[in-house]
C-alpha positions in Angstrom: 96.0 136.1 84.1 98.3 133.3 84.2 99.0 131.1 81.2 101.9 128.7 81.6 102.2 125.8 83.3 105.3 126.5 85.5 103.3 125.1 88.6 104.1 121.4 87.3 107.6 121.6 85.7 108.8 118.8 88.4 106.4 116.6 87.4 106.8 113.4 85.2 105.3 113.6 81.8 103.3 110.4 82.4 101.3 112.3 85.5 97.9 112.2 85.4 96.1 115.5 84.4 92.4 116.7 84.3 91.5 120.1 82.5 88.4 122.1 83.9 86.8 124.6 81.9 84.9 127.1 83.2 81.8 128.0 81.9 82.9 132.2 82.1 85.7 134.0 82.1 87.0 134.5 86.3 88.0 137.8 87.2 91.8 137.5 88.9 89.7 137.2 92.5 87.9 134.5 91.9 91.0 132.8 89.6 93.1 133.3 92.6 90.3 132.3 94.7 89.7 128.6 92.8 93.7 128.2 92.8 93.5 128.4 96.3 90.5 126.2 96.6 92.2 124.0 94.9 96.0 124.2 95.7 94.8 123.4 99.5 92.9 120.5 98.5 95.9 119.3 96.3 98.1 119.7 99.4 96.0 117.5 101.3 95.2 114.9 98.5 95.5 111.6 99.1 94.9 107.7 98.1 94.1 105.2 100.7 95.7 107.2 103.0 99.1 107.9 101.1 99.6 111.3 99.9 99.6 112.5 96.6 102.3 114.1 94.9 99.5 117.1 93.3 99.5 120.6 91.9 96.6 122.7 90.9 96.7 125.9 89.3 94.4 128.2 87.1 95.6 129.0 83.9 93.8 132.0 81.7 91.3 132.7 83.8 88.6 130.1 82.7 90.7 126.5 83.3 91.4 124.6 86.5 94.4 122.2 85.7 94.7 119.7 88.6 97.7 117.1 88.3 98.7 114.0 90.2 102.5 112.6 89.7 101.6 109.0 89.7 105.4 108.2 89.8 105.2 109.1 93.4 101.6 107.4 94.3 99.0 106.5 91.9 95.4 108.5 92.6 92.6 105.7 93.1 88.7 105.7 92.4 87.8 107.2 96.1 90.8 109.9 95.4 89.4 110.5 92.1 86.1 110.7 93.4 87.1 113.5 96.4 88.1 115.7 93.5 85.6 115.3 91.7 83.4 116.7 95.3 85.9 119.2 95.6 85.2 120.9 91.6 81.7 120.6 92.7 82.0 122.5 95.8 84.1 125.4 93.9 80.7 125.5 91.2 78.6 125.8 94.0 80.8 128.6 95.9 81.5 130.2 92.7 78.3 129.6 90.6 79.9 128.3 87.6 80.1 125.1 85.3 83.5 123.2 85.4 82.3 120.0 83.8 80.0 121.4 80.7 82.5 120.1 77.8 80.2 121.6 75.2 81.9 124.7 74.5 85.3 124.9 72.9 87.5 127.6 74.2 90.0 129.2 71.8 92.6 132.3 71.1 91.2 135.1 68.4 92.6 137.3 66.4 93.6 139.6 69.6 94.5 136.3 71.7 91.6 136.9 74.1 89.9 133.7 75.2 86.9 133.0 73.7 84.5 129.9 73.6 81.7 128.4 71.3 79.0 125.8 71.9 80.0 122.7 69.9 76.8 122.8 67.9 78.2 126.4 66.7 81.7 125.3 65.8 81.2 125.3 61.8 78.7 128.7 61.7 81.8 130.2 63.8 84.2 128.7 61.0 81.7 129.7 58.0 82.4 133.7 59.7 85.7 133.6 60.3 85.2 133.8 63.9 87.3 130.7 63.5 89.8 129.2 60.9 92.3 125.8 60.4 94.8 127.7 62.4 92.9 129.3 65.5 94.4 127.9 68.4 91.9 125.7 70.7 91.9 123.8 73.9 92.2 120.4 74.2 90.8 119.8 77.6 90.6 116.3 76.8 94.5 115.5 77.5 95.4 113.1 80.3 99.1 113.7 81.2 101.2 116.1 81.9 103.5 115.8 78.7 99.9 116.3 76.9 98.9 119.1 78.8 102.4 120.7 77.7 101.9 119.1 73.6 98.6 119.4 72.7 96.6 121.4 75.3 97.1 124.1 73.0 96.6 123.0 69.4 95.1 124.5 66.0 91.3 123.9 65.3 92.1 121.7 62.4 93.8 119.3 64.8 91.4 119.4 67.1 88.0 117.2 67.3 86.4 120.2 66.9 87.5 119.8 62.7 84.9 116.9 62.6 82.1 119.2 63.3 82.5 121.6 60.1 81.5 120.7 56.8 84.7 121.8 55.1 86.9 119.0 56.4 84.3 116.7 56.5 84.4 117.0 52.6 88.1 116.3 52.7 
């Protein structure tokens, strides 16, 4: 299971970076199988007919991290949109969820990936499943100095903090 982002140390902290969660853990064939899947497509990537400069890889098993270098060629609507078929055909082949953003995936106590829904977030807190310092995912970030700065941040800087009553009351 793979989780650094080596794959996109050349590129510029301003490239632009979408986060895919699964909806399971992957075993290592099917990890290795969406890499592929997607490294191929980011090979072949491109904006009105201009390459991209693009990386994908699959970090911890459960997220597909696809990145463009807009430095070297910005990704346009009809790019974005390609993508956007290509996740859906890796669901289909796969059978799994890359675009629920419901559940919150973090590190417990034995740094093993788990998730909640979002509607579970404070009962989770309230049993110590979770606390201020868990680390979560931030799937939300946009660029690749994001990905590297708060991809991985603790729960109490995360929006999942708004959805527990303790530091509501704060």
């Amino acid at each position: 299971m793979k989780t650094t982002l080596q794959t996109f140390e050349s590129f510029a902290p301003n490239s632009r970076t979408w986060v895919y969660q699964a909806s399971r853990n992957l075993t290592d064939a099917e990890a290795a199988e969406v890499k592929q899947l997607a490294s191929t497509f980011a090979a072949e990537w491109k904006s009105h007919g201009a390459p991209l400069k693009a990386a994908a890889d699959v970090l911890y098993n459960r997220f597909l991290v696809m990145m463009v270098d807009e430095d070297a060629g910005s990704a346009s609507g009809c790019s974005i949109d390609s993508s956007v078929a290509q996740i859906r055909s890796i669901e289909q082949k796969l059978n799994i969820d890359l675009f629920d953003r419901m559940n919150l995936a973090y590190l417990n106590s034995d740094n093993q990936l788990k998730t909640v829904h979002a509607n579970k977030v404070s009962e989770a807190f309230e049993h110590g499943a979770l606390n201020e310092q868990t680390t979560v995912f931030n799937n939300m970030v946009t660029s690749c100095s994001e990905l590297q700065s708060n991809w991985r941040i603790p729960l109490v800087k995360s929006w999942a903090a708004n959805r527990i009553s303790v530091f509501l009351s704060k």
